[in-house]
NUMARDO-68476 format. One record per residue (C-alpha): x negated, y negated, z negated. Coordinates in steps of 0.001 Angstrom, whole numbers, plus 500000, padded with zeros to 6 digits. Each point is the difference from the previous one (the first is absolute). Last residue first. Layout:
XYZ;...
This chain:
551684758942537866;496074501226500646;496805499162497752;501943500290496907;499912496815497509;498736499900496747;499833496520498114;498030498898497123;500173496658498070;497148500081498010;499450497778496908;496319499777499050;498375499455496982;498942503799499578;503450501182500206;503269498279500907;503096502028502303;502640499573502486;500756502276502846;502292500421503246;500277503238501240;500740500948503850;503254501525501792;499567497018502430;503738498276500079;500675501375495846;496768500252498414;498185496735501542;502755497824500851;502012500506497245;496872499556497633;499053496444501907;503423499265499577;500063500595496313;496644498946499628;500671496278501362;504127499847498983;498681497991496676;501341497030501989;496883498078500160;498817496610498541;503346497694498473;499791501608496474;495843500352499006;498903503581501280;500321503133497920;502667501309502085;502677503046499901;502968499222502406;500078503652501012;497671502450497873;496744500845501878;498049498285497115;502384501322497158;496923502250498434;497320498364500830;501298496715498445;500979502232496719;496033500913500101;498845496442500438;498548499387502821;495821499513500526;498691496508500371;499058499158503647;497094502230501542;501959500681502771;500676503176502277;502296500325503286;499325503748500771;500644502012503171;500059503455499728;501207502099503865;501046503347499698;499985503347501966;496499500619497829;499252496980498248;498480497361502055;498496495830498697;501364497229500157;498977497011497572;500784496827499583;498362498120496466;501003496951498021;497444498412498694;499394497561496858;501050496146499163;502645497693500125;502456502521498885;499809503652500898;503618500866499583;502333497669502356;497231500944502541;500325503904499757;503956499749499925;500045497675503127;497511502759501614;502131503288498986;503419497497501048;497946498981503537;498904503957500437;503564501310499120;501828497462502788;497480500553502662;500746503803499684;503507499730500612;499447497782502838;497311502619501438;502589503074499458;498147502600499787;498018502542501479;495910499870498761;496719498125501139;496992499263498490;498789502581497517;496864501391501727;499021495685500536;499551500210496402;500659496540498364;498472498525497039;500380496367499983;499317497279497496;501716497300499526;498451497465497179;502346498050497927;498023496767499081;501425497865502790;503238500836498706;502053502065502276;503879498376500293;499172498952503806;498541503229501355;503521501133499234;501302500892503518;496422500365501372;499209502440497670;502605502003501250;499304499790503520;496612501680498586;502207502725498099;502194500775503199;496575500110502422;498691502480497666;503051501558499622;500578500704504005;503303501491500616;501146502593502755;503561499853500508;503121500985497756;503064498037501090;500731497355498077;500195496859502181;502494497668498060;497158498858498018;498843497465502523;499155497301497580;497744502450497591;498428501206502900;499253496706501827;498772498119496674;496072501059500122;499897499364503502;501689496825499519;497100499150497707;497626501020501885;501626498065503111;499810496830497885;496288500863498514;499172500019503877;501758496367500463;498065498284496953;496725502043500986;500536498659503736;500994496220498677;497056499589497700;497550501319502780;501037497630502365;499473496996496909;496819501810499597;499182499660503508;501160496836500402;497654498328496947;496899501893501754;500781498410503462;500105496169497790;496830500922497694;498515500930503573;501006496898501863;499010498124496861;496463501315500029;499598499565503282;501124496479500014;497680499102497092;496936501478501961;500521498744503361;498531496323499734;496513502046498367;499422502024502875;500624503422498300;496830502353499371;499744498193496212;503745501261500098;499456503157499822;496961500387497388;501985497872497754;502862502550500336;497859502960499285;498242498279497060;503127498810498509;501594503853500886;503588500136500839;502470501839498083;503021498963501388;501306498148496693;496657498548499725;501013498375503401;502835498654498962;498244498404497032;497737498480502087;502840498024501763;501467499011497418;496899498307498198;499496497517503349;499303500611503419;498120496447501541;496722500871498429;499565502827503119;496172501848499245;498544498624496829;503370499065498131;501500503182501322;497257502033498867;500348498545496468;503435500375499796;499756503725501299;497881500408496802;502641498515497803;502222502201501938;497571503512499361;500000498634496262;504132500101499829;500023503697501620;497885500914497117;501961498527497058;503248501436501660;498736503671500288;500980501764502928;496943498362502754;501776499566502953;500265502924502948;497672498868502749;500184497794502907;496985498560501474;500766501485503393;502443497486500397;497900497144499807;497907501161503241;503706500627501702;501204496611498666;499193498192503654;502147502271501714;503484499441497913;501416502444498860;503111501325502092;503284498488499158;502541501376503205;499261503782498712;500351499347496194;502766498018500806;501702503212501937;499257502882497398;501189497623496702;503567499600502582;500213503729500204;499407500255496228;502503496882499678;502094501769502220;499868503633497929;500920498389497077;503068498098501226;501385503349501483;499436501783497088;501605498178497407;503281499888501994;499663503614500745;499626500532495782;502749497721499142;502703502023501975;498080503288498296;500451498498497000;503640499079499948;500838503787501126;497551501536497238;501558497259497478;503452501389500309;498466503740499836;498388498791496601;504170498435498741;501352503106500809;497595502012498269;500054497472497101;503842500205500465;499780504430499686;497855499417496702;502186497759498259;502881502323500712;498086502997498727;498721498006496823;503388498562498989;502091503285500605;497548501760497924;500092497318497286;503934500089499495;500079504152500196;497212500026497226;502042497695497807;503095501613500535;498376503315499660;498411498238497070;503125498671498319;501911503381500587;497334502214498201;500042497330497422;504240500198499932;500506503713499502;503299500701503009;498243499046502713;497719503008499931;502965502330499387;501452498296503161;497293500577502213;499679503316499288;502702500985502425;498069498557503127;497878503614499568;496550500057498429;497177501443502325;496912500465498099;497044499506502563;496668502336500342;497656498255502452;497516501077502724;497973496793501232;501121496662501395;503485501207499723;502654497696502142;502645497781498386;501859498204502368;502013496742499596;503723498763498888;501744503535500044;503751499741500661;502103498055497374;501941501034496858;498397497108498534;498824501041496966;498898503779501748;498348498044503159;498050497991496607;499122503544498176;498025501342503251;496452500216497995;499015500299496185;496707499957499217;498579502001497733;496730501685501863;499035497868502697;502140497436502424;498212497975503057;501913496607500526;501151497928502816;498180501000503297;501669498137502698;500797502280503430;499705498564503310;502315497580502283;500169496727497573;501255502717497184;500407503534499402;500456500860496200;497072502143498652;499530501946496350;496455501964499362;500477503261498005;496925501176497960;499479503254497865;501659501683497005;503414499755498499;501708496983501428;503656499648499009;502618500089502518;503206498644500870;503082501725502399;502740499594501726;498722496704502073;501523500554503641;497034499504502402;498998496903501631;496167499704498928;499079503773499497;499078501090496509;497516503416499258;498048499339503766;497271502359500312;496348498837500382;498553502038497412;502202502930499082;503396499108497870;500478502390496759;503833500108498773;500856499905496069;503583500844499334;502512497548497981;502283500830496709;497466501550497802;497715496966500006;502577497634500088;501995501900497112;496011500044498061;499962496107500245;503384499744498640;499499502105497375;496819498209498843;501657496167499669;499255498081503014;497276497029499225;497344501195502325;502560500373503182;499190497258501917;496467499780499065;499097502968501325;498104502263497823;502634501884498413;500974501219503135;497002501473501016;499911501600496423;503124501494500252;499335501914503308;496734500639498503;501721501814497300;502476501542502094;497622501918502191;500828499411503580;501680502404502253;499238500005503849;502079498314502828;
């Protein structure tokens, strides 16, 4: 305990919003009446459980405030000069609700349970504690059933997700197998080597078929429009082709052709169901950590791999005009976290980024080392926040999306997760045209 000048005892006190409107002497009796106490970084000021004797006002530095919940702890608010903590266990005459651990050194005022009543007793001090007590209660519960309800979802998910997989991994099987029992047919081997990527423009690629047409008329008269646009589609040469099947007795030439068009049709239909069944498994790659959640123990974690599983997860809200670009350093790679924890900040950073840039611009990953730490940045070239959207970004509930698209729990989880589970910073700032979402994390738990 240390001795705090009076005058910034008063002025801490004057600054919270609770006790603005208390007339002077009363202010000054709190300030007299308690005893300031400084808390070192990491020590725990309020401990979930204990007997609430005390409040305290917030003189200097930050305090973060935790209730445990679904098996780990919940971060529900971080408190800076002039806020008032512990006055709700005092209302209640009830043990500590949560636990309020310094982030950094801290000075507190301590104000014994005594005070409450002369703070009850002028009616707009009493109106906002009430008010202040109601909306506390409000947030932390709401917070706790969102936890609740995501750990819910992990344990539904990762049902779903072994269902998915199974089904995705026979049709890949099954792709494997036809491929093997449908080999190409021996005549089309000459026609085969004709393949070519297709011309990308449209007008082109519709003058190589009214070539082909021409061929076909010349060479096989029996295939009709259809079947020369299938093979502009594979690129074939009219020259090559008519080259081809001049060497062809001329009773074979329509039957190789369609034996071809017909092997070519099955491979891209194989094709089809491989990509269909690999984007599957991608995508319950991509889902895995944030469905088995339960696993938190610290392990080695791959971001690189996190922010491309990521993508995957909201590849289908990008635009076609949002470019992605990627900047990652394989030096910062790897750090010790908690991979579902992780997956969880990079899909909010990413959801954010996409909500922001519109239909058109580029949203940016980057990694990149700092000393013991690891940056990773989710940038966008959206429109820039608003100052007062800067400001409450991180607060719980806070959203600038339509009602019905997110929770406004995003950057309030993704903070929790970042500064509380990893001991890391989470960021948000615009400059240049770009808003940067910028995250620190230490290369070891």
């Amino acid at each position: 305990m240390t001795p705090a000048p009076a005058d910034d005892v008063v002025a801490a006190l004057r600054s919270s919003p609770l006790l603005a409107e208390l007339p002077d002497p009363v202010v000054a009796e709190l300030a007299a009446g308690g005893r300031t106490v400084d808390v070192p970084a990491g020590a725990v000021l309020m401990a979930e459980g204990e007997p609430s004797d005390a409040m305290v006002v917030v003189l200097d530095g930050e305090l973060e405030v935790t209730r445990a919940g679904g098996g780990e702890r919940v971060l529900l608010n971080v408190c800076t000069r002039g806020d008032l903590l512990g006055e709700l266990g005092v209302l209640q005459g009830l043990p500590r609700s949560a636990t309020v651990r310094a982030r950094t050194a801290v000075r507190v005022r301590q104000i014994g349970a005594d005070a409450l009543d002369r703070l009850l007793a002028h009616p707009r001090t009493a109106r906002a504690l009430l008010q202040a007590v109601t909306r506390r209660l409000a947030r932390e519960e709401a917070l706790l059933r969102q936890r609740e309800r995501m750990a819910a979802l992990g344990s539904l998910a990762a049902g779903l997700l072994h269902e998915v997989n199974n089904p995705a991994a026979a049709v890949t099987r099954g792709a494997a197998r036809l491929r093997g029992l449908l080999p190409p047919d021996p005549r089309t081997a000459p026609l085969r080597a004709l393949v070519a990527p297709p011309a990308a423009d449209p007008l082109d690629r519709a003058d190589a078929a009214t070539a082909l047409v021409a061929v076909l008329r010349r060479t096989a008269p029996q295939l009709d429009r259809s079947a020369a646009d299938q093979l502009a589609g594979l690129g074939v040469d009219p020259a090559a082709l008519e080259k081809v099947l001049g060497g062809l007795p001329a009773g074979e030439r329509v039957g190789t052709v369609r034996a071809f068009l017909r092997d070519a049709e099955v491979a891209a239909i194989l094709d089809e169901l491989a990509a269909g069944a690999e984007h599957l498994s991608r995508i319950v790659s991509g889902v895995r950590p944030l469905a088995y959640s339960a696993d938190q123990g610290l392990t080695d974690v791959d971001l690189h791999a996190g922010l491309e599983q990521a993508l995957v997860l909201v590849r289908h809200k990008i635009p076609p005009g949002v470019e992605v670009v990627r900047e990652l350093d394989p030096e910062a790679r790897f750090v010790r976290g908690r991979p579902a924890d992780l997956a969880l900040v990079w899909v909010n950073l990413l959801d954010n980024a996409v909500a922001a840039v519109g239909e058109r611009g580029t949203i940016t990953l980057r990694t990149r080392p700092a000393g013991d730490r690891v940056e990773v940045d989710v940038d966008d070239t959206g429109p820039p926040p608003s100052p007062e959207v800067l400001e409450r970004a991180f607060d719980a509930f806070f959203t600038t999306k339509p009602v019905g698209e997110g929770t406004g729990l995003g950057l309030a989880t993704a903070l929790a997760v970042v500064a509380q589970q990893h001991g890391g910073e989470l960021t948000l700032g615009a400059a240049d045209g770009v808003t940067r979402a910028r995250v620190l994390l230490p290369r070891r738990g």
